[in-house]
Each structure stands twice: as C-alpha cells, then as structure tokens.
C-alpha positions as CSV (number, residue, x, y, z in Angstrom):
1,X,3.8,-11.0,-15.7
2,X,3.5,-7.6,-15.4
3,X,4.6,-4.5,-12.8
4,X,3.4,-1.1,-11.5
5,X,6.5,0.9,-10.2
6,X,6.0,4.2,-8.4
7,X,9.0,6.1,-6.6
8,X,8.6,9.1,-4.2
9,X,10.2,10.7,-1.7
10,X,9.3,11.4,1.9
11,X,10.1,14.0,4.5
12,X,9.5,11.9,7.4
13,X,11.1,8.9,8.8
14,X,11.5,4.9,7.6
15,X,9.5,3.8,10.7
16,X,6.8,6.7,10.5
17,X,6.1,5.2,6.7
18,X,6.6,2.1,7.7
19,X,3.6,2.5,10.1
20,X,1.4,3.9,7.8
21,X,1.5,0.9,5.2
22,X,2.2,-2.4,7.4
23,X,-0.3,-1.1,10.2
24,X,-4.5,-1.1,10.4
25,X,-4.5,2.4,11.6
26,X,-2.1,3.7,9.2
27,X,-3.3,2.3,6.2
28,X,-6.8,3.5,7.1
29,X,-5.0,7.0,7.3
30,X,-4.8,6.7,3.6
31,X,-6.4,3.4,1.7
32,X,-8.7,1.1,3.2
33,X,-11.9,2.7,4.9
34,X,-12.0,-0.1,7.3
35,X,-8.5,-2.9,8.0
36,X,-7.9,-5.1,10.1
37,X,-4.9,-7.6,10.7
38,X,-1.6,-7.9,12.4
39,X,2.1,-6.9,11.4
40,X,3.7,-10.1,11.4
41,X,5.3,-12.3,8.7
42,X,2.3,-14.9,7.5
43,X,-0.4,-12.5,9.3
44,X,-3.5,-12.3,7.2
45,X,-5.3,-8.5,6.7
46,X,-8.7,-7.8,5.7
47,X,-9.0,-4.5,3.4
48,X,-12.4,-3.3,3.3
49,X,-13.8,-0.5,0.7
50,X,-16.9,-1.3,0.7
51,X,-19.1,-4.2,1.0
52,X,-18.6,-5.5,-2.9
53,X,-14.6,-4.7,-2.2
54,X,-14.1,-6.8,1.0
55,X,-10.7,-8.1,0.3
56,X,-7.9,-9.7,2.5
57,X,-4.2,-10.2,1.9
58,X,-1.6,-12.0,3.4
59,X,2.1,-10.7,4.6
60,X,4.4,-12.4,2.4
61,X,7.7,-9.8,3.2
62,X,8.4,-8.2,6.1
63,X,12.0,-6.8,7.3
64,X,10.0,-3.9,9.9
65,X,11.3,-0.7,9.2
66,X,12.0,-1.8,5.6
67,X,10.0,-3.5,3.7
68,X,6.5,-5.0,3.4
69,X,5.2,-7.2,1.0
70,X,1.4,-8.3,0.9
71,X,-0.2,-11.1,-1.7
72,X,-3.3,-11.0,-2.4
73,X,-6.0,-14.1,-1.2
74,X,-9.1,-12.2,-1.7
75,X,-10.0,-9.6,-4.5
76,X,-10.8,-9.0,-7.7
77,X,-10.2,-11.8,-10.7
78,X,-7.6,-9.4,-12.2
79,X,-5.9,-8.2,-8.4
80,X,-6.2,-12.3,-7.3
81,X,-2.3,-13.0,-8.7
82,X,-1.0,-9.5,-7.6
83,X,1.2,-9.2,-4.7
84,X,1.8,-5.2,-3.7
85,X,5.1,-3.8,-1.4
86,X,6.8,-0.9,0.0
87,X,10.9,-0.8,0.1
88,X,11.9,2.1,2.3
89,X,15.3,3.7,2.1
90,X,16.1,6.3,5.0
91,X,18.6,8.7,3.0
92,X,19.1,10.7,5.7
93,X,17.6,12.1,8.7
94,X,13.8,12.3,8.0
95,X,14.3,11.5,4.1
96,X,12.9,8.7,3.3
97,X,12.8,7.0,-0.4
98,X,10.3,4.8,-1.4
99,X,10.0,2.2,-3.8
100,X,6.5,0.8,-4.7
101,X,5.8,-2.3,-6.4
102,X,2.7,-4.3,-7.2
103,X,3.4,-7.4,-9.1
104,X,1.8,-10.3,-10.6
105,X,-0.4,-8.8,-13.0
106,X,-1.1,-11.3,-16.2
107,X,-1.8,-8.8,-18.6
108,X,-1.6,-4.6,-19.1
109,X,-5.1,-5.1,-19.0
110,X,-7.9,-1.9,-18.2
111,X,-7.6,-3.1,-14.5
112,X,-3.9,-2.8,-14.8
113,X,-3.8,1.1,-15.8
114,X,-6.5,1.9,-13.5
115,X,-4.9,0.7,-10.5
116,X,-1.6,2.7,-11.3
117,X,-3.3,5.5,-12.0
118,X,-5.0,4.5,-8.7
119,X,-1.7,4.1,-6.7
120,X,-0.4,7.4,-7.9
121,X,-3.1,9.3,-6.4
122,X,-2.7,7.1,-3.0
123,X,0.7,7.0,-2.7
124,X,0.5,11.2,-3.3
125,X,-2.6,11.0,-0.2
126,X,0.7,8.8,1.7
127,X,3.2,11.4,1.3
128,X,0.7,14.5,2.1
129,X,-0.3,12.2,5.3
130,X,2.7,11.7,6.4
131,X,4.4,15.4,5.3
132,X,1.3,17.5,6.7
133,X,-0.9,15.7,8.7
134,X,-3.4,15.5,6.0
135,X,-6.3,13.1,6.3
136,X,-8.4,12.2,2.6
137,X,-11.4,11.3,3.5
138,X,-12.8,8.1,2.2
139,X,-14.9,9.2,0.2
140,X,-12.9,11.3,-1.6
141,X,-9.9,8.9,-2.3
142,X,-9.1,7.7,-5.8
C-alpha cells in the first residue's frame, strides 16, 4: 500500500484547523461544494462535488482538537481503499503543524499523483482560509 504525505504550517490555532477539516461548514470553506455529516467517532459524511462525485466517508479517528481520520465507503474504484487524516500539533500559541496523510492506495497509479497534486493545492486553499479569511470558490478549486 501506498501514501500521500503533505506537511504545513499554520498561523492559527489546533481547534480553528481542527474545525475546518472534521466539520460540514469548514470543509465546505475549502473542499467539498456541498457536506454533510456529524463530528463523532463512527459518524458517516457525505462529500459532494458534483453529481458524478457524490461520495461519503466514515470517521474512523477522532481525538477532537487532534486528529481526524476518515475512510472512504463511497468514491472512486481507486479512492474506495483510501482512508485520508489530519494530525495537528499546536507548537505554540497560534502555530499550528500539520501532518496530512491519505493512505490505502494499491498502486502509484495516475489517480494516485493526481490526487497529491490535488491535496497540495487544497491543503494551500486550507492554510490561506484559515491565515486570511480567504474563500476559493468551487469552481475554481483544484
């Protein structure tokens, strides 16, 4: 099996980031065009892109504040053994390091580099949400 890794950095909080990728409204903010689902362990989301792209994905992980785990029920062939996860590290006050993870893949297939590539750009959208307010819109998202 295979992993995508990214690390960043965040000038904000653990619990602002932590709201922005466990929570509906925050992961709207800067992935999904439409989610819906609840933060608990064993909770069940439902990330819409668009009507070809209507995947869901259950909570596998969750120390709140922390880290956040999600495995995939619904998706592409290639995403349906992936699991995805944010591991937040406060360093100090409003310094926030973040480890990104999404695991599972079978192979370093095409699907595989796009969706780093992918994540780079989104997890860059994350950090200019959180840093300066800055909403992508949809449309324009990678």
């Amino acid at each position: 099996m295979h992993t995508i890794y990214h690390d960043l950095t965040i000038n904000t909080s653990a619990e602002k980031i932590f709201d922005a990728v466990s929570t509906p409204y925050g992961l709207n903010d800067w992935w999904t065009k439409r989610c819906s689902g609840k933060c608990e362990l064993g909770a069940v989301y439902n990330l819409y892109f668009a009507d070809e792209y209507n995947w869901f994905a259950e909570i596998v992980r969750l120390i709140h504040n922390e880290e956040i785990e999600f495995k995939m029920t619904k998706a592409m062939e290639e995403w349906m053994p992936t699991s995805f996860g944010f591991i937040l590290k406060e360093e100090k006050n409003n310094v926030t390091s973040v480890q990104f993870y999404h695991k599972g893949w079978t192979e370093i297939s095409k699907e595989f580099r796009v969706a780093s590539y992918c994540w780079a750009n989104l997890l860059h959208q994350l950090k200019d949400y959180l840093e300066k307010g800055i909403i992508t819109p949809f449309e324009e998202r990678n």
